[in-house]
TORBA-221785 format. One line per 3 residues: number of its first residue (from 1); their letters; for each residue x, y, z of C-alpha. Coordinates in Angstrom, 3 decimals. Layout:
NUM> A> X Y Z ~ ... $
This chain:
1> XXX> -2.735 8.008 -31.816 ~ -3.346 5.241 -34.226 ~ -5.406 2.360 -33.390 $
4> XXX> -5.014 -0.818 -34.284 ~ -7.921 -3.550 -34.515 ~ -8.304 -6.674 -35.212 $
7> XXX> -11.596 -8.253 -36.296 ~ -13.476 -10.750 -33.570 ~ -16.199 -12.965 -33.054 $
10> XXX> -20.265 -11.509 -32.845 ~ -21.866 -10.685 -29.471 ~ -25.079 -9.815 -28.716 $
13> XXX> -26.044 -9.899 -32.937 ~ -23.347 -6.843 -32.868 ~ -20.263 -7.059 -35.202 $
16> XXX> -17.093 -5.517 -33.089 ~ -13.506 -4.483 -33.117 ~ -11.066 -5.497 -30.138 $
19> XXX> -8.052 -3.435 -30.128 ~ -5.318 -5.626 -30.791 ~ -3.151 -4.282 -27.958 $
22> XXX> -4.185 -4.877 -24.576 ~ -3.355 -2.361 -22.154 ~ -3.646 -3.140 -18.060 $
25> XXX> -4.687 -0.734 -15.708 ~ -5.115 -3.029 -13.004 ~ -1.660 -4.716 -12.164 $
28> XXX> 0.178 -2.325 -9.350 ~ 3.772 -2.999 -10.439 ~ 6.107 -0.679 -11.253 $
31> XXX> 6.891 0.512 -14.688 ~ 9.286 -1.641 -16.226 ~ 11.155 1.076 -17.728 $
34> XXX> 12.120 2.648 -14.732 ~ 13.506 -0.224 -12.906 ~ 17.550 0.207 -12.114 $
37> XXX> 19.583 -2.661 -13.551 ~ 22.666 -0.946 -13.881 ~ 22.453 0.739 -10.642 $
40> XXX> 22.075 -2.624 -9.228 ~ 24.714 -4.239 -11.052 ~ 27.498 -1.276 -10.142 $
43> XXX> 25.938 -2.389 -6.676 ~ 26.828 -5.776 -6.698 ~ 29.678 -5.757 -8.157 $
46> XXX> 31.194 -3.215 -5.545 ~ 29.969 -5.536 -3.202 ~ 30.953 -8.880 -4.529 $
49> XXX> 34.306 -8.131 -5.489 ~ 35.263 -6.827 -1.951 ~ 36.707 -9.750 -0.106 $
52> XXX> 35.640 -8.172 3.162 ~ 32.287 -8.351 2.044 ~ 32.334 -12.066 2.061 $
55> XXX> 29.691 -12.297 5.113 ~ 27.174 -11.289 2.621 ~ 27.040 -14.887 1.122 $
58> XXX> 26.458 -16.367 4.707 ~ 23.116 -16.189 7.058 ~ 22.463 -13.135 8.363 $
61> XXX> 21.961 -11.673 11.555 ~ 18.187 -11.966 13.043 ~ 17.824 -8.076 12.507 $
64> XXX> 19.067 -7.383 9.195 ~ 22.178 -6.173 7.619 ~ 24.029 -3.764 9.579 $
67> XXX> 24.998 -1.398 7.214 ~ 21.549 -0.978 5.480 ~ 19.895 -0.708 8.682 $
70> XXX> 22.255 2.234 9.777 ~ 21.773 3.825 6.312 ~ 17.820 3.213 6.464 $
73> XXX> 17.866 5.075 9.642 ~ 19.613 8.326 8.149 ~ 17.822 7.903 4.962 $
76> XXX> 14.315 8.168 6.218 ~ 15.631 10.740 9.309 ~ 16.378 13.170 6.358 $
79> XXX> 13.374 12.476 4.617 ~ 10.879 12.288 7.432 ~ 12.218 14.309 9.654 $
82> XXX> 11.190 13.237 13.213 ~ 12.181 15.948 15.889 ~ 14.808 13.103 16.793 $
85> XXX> 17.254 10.989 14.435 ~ 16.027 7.681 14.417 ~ 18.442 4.992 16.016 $
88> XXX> 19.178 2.135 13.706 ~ 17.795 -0.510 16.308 ~ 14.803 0.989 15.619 $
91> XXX> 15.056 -0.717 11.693 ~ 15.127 -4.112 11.255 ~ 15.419 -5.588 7.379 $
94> XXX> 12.513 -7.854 5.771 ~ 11.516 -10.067 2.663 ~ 9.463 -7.020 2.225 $
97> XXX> 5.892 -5.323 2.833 ~ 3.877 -8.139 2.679 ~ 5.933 -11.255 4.163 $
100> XXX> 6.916 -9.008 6.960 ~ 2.663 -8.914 7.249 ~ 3.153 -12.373 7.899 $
103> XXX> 5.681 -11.949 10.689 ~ 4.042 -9.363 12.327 ~ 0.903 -11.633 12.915 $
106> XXX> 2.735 -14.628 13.755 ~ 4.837 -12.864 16.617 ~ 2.198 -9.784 17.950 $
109> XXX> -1.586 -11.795 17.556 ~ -3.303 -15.160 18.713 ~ -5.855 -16.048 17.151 $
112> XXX> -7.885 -17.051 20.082 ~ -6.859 -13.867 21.987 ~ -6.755 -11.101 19.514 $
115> XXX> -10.695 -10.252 18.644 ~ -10.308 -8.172 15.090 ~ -8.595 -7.160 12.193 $
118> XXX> -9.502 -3.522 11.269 ~ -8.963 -2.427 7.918 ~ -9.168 0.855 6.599 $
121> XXX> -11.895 0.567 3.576 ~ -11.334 0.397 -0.083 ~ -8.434 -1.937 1.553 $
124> XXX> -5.258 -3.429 -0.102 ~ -7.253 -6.532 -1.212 ~ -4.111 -8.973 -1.315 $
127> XXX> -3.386 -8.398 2.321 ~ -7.242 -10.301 3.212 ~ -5.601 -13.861 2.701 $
130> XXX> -2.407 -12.753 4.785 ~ -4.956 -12.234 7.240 ~ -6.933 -14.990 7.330 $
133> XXX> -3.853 -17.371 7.229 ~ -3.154 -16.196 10.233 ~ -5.853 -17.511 11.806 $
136> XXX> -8.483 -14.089 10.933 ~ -10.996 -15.878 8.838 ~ -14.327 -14.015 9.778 $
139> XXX> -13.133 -11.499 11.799 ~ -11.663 -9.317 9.212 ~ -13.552 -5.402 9.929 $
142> XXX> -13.641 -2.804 7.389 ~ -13.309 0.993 8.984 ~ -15.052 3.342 5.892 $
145> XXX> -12.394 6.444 4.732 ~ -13.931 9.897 5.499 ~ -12.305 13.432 3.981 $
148> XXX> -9.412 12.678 6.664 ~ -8.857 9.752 5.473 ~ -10.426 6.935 8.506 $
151> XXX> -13.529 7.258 10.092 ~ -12.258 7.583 14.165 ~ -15.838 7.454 15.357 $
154> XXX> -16.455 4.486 13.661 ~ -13.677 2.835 14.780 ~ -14.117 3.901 18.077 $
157> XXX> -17.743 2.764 18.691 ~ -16.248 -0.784 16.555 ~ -13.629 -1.505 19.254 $
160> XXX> -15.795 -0.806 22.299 ~ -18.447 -2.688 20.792 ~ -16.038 -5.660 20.089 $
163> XXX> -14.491 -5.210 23.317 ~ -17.819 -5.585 25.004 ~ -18.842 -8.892 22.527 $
166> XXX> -15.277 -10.450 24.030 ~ -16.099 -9.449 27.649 ~ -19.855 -10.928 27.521 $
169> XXX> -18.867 -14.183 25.922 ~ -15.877 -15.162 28.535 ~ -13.666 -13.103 30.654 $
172> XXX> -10.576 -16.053 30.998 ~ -8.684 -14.562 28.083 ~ -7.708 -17.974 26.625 $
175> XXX> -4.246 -18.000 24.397 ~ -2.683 -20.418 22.230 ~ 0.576 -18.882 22.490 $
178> XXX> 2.977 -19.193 25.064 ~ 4.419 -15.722 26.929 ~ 7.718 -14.834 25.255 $
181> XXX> 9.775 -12.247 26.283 ~ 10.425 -10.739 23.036 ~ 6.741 -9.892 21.744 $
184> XXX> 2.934 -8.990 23.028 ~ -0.208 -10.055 21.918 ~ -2.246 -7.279 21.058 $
187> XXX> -6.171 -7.176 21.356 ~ -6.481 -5.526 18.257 ~ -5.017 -5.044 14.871 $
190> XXX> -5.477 -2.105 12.597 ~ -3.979 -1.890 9.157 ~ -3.861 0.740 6.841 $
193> XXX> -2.019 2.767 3.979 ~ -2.531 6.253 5.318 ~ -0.156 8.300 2.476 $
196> XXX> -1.645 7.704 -1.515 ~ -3.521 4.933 -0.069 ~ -4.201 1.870 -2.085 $
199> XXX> -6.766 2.093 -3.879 ~ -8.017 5.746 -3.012 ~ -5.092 7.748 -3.076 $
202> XXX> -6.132 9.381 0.613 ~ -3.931 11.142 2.727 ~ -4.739 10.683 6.364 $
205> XXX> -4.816 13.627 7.773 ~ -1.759 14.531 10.893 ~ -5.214 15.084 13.056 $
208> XXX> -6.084 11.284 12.218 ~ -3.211 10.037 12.417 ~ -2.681 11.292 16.257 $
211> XXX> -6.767 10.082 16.632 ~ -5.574 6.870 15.499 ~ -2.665 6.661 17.807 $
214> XXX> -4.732 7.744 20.738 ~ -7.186 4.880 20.179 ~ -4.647 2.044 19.818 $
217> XXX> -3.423 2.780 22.694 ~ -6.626 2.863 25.020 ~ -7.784 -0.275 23.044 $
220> XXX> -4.310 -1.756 22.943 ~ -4.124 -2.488 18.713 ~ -1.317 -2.213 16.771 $
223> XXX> -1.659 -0.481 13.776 ~ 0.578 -1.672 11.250 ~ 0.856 0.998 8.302 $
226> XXX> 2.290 0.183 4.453 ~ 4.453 3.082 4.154 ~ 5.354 2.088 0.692 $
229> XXX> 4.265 5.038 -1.485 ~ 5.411 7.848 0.535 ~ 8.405 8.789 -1.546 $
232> XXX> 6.455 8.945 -4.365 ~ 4.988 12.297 -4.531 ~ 4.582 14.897 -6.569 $
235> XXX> 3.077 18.348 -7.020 ~ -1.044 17.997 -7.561 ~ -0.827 21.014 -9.835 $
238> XXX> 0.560 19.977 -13.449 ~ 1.778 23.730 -14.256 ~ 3.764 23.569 -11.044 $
241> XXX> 7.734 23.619 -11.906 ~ 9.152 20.396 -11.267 ~ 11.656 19.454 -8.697 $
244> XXX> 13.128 16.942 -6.348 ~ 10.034 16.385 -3.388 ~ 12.882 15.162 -0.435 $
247> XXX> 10.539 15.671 2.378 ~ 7.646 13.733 3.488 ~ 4.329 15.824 3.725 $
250> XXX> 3.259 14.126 6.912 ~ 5.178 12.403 10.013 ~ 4.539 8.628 9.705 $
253> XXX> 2.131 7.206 12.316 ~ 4.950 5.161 13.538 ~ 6.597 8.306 13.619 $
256> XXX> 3.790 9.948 15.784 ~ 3.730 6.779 18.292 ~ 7.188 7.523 18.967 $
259> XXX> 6.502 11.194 20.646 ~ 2.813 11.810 20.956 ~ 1.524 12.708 24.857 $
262> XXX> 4.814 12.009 26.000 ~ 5.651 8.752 23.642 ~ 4.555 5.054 23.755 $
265> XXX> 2.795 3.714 27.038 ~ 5.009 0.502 26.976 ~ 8.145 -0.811 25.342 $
268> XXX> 6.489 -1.778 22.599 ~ 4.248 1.097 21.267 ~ 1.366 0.737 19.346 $
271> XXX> 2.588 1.280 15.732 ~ 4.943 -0.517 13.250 ~ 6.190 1.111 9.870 $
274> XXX> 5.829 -1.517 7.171 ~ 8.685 -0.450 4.466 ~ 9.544 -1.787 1.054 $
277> XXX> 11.980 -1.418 -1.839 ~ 9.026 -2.838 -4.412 ~ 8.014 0.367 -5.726 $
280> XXX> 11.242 2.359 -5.357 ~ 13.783 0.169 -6.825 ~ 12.239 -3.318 -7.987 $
283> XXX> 9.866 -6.008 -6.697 ~ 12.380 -8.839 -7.215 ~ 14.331 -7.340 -4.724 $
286> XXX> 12.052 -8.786 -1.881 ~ 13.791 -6.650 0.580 ~ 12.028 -4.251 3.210 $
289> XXX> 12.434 -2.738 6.599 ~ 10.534 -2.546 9.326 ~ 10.816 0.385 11.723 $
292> XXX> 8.992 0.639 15.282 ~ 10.206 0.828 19.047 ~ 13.110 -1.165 19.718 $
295> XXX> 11.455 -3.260 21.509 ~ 8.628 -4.339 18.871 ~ 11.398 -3.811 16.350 $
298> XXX> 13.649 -6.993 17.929 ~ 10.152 -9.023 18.391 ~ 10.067 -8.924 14.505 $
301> XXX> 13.322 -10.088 14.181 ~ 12.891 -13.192 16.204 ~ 10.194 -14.617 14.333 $
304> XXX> 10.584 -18.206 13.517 ~ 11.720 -17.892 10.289 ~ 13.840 -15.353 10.350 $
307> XXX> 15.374 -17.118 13.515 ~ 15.936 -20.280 11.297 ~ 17.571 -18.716 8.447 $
310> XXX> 18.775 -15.669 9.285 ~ 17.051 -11.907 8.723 ~ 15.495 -11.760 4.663 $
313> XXX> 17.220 -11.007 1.617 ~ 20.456 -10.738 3.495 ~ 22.674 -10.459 -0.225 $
316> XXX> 20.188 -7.921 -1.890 ~ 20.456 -5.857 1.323 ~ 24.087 -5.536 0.689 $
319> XXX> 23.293 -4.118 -2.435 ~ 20.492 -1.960 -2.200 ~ 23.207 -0.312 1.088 $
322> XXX> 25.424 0.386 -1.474 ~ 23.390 2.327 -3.787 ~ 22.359 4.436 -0.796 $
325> XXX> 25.150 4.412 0.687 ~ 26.531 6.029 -2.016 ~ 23.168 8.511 -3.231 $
328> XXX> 22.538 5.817 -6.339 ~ 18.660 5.351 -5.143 ~ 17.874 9.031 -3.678 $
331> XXX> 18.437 9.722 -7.143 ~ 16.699 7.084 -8.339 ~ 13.803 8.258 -6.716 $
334> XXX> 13.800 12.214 -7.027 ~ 15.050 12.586 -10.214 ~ 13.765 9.481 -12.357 $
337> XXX> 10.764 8.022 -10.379 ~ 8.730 11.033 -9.069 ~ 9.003 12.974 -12.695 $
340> XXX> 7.933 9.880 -14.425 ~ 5.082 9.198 -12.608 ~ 3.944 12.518 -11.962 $
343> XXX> 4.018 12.448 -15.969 ~ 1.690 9.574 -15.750 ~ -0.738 10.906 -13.369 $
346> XXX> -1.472 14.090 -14.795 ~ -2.002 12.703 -18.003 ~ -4.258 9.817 -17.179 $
349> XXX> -5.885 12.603 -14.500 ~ -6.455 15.070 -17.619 ~ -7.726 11.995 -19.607 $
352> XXX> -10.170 11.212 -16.682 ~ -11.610 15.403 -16.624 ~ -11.976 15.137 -20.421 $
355> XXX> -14.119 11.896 -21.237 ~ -15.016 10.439 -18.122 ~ -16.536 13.240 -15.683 $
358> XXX> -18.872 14.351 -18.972 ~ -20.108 11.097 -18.372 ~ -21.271 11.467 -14.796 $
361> XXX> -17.840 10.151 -13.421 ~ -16.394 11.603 -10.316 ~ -13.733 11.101 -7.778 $
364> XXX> -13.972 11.006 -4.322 ~ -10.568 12.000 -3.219 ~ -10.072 15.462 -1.673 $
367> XXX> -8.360 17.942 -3.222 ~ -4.583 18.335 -1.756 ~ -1.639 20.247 -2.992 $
370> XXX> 0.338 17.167 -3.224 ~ -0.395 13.871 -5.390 ~ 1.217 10.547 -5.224 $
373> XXX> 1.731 6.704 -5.321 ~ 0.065 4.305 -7.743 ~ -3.893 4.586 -8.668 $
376> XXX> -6.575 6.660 -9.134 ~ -10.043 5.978 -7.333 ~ -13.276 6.604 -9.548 $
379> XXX> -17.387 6.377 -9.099 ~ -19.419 4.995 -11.649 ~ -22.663 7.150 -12.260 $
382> XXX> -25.673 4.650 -11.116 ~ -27.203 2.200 -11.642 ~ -23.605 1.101 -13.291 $
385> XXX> -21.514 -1.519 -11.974 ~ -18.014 -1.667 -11.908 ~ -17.992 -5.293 -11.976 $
388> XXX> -20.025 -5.373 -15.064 ~ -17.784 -2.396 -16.631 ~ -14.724 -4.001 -15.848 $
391> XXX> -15.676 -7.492 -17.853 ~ -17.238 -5.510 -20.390 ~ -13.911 -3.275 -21.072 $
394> XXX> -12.108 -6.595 -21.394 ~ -14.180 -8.330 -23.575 ~ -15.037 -5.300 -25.673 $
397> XXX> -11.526 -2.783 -25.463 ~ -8.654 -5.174 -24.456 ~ -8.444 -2.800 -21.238 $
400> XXX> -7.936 -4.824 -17.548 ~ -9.116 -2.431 -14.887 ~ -9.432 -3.152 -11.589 $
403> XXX> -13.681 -3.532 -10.091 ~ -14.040 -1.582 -6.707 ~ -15.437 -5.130 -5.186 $
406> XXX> -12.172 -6.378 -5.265 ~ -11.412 -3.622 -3.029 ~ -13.513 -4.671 -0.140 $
409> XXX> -12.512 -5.844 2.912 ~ -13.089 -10.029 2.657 ~ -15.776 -11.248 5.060 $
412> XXX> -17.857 -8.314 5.879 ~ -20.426 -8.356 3.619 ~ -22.944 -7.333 6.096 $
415> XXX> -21.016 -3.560 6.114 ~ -22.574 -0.833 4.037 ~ -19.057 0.825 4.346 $
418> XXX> -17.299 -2.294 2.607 ~ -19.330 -1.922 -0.651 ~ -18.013 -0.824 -3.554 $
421> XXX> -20.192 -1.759 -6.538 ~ -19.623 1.629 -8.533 ~ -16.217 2.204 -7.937 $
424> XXX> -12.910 1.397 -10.142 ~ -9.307 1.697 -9.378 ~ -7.063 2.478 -12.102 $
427> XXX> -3.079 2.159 -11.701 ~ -1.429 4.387 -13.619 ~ 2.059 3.198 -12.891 $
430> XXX> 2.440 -0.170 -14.877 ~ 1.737 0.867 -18.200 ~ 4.017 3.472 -20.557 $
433> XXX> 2.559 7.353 -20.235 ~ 1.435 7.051 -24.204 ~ -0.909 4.969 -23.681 $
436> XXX> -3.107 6.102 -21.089 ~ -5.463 8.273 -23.045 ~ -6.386 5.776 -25.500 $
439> XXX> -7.281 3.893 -22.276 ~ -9.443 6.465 -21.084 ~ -11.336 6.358 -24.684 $
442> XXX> -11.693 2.986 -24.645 ~ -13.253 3.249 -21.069 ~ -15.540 5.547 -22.491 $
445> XXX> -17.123 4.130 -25.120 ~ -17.814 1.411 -22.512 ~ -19.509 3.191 -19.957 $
448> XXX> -21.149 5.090 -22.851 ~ -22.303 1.755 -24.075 ~ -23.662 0.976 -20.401 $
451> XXX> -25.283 3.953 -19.997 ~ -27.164 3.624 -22.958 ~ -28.379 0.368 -22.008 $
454> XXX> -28.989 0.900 -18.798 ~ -31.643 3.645 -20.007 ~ -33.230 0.611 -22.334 $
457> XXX> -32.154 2.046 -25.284 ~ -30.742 -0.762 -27.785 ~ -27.005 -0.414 -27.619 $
């Protein structure tokens, strides 16, 4: 490929080049190219032009849009495939993932009653500040990733410890909330991404994911899981022959809730499925689901706001129903989405083998037969720092990468799990595929350049 540069101002007594086109590794949006315009055009225009469809323009019911709810449910029934169809009061429709955060904690905690926020660690960094305006500040807990995805011992010895903190210091319980028939305070919350996770691309393991259940339950937590990236999967061998991946590799832990020992020990279970259309048809859709026991599933529907105005996105949900309603976004997904960004991956993974891991680089992800979501997870060889490298590869290469600090969960400094000062997350999704090596180089010759100094050598 041919570079071009663009001469730029002296550092460090050292004449340099900046390549004149920036390219962004850190921003997790979805490709531009692959978004569906026309799909969703067809789909609103089949919708608006139907008189009978004129309730679409109006508030919405608390839960959502009955027809996308109904086709949710048989959508992810096929692709999950729970020993039992999922009912559609099960789904409820949302402004998406992370608004839908927001509801969750403003119907299910109290900030005087629930004691933590567990977060699985490298965490979704954005989802800190949902957190804390919910009343969190300080009591945000990161739980470190093992092979399997969450340490359970950890998290185990964490609760009972906290448990034991909130027992010694009062034993009245105080709330600020009053009782309302349509939710429960939980003790606990636990929040995680357990399939391609952000940032680390782990795959909790189906033995975790039962752990996990097992331990909300005796510590009463809800663990709230983004469940965004699951469609988007792909074989982890490039040489494998492409085709359609319908089936999810692991039962949700929503999923697992639902029929583990004998199924939830209450009406409201222990686990809600946080769903978006973000990644899988476009962000300015704000439109989501969430899926859970009925019970939990109506509590999210009667938050405030939704209560005020009516469920989320009620016209966009008419439209994303029609284009599955009709196949338009399985599709979508299977035959545009997962080649494109399996193309992605396994070139910016091939990059990574040939001028990164000569450097010292290395990944800590386990090896599994099947790849998937958005980033890429990478250690720095010491004493480098990622914070350092990332400025440097701005300032230097015109390349935005994401430092692995920004990955820590907010607040717990004191945790040796919750430090990432040598690792980098890289998203492969956002840029176009012929660009990604040259990013790779240009990552190089940084860390090269580090490396070098770090060993006192004069750049």
């Amino acid at each position: 490929m041919t570079r071009r540069l663009a001469a730029t101002t002296t550092r460090d007594d050292e004449s340099r080049l900046l390549p004149s086109r920036q390219i962004n590794l850190f921003k997790g949006w979805p490709n531009p190219g692959l978004l569906p315009p026309q799909e969703l055009n067809k789909a609103s225009e089949d919708i608006l032009t139907d008189p009978r469809n004129k309730d679409v323009l109006f508030y919405g019911p608390d839960e959502g849009y009955k027809p996308l709810r109904e086709e949710i449910a048989r959508w992810l029934t096929d692709f999950y495939r729970p020993s039992k169809p999922i009912p559609t009061e099960r789904i409820c429709i949302t402004g998406g993932a992370s608004q839908n955060l927001a509801c969750i904690l403003q119907t299910f905690t109290d900030p005087l009653y629930t004691r933590n926020i567990w977060m699985v660690a490298p965490t979704y960094f954005l989802a800190c500040r949902i957190f804390n305006d919910a009343g969190f500040d300080g009591r945000l807990r990161a739980v470190p990733e093992d092979d399997e995805g969450i340490d359970l011992s950890y998290l185990e010895r964490s609760l009972h410890q906290s448990d034991m903190l909130a027992e010694a210091m009062t034993n009245t319980h105080p709330r600020l909330k009053a009782p309302k028939p349509w939710r429960k305070i939980y003790k606990h919350i636990i929040y995680a991404v357990p399939t391609f996770s952000n940032p680390s691309g782990r795959i909790m393991s189906l033995r975790h994911r039962q752990g996990l259940v097992r331990l909300a339950r005796k510590y009463d937590a809800l663990i709230v899981t983004d469940d965004v990236y699951d469609m988007l999967q792909w074989p982890s061998d490039p040489g494998a022959k492409p085709s359609p991946m319908d089936t999810a590799l692991l039962p949700r832990i929503v999923d697992i809730d639902r029929e583990l020992d004998g199924g939830p020990l209450d009406l409201f279970g222990n686990a809600v499925s946080n769903g978006s259309f973000s990644k899988i048809v476009a962000p300015g859709c704000r439109t989501g689901w969430a899926e859970s026991s009925e019970k939990l599933t109506y509590g999210v529907s009667q938050t405030g706001s939704s209560r005020s105005g009516g469920a989320p996105s009620h016209l966009v949900a008419s439209f994303i129903y029609k284009m599955l309603s009709t196949g338009t976004l399985q599709n979508h997904i299977f035959r545009e989405l997962q080649p494109a960004y399996a193309r992605r991956f396994h070139t910016m993974m091939t990059a990574v083998r040939r001028h990164l891991f000569p450097l010292g680089v290395t990944m800590p992800q386990v090896d599994n037969d099947v790849a998937g979501g958005y980033f890429i997870w990478l250690i720095l060889p010491r004493p480098l720092d990622s914070s350092r490298v990332s400025q440097l590869a701005l300032a230097y290469e015109n390349l935005v990468i994401c430092a692995g600090e920004k990955c820590k969960v907010e607040g717990d400094e004191q945790n040796e799990g919750n430090r990432f000062q040598t690792h980098l997350r890289l998203c492969y999704a956002w840029e176009d595929v012929d660009v990604l090596e040259e990013a790779l180089i240009r990552l190089q010759r940084v860390i090269r350049r580090e490396m070098t100094r770090s060993n006192g050598v004069a750049a």
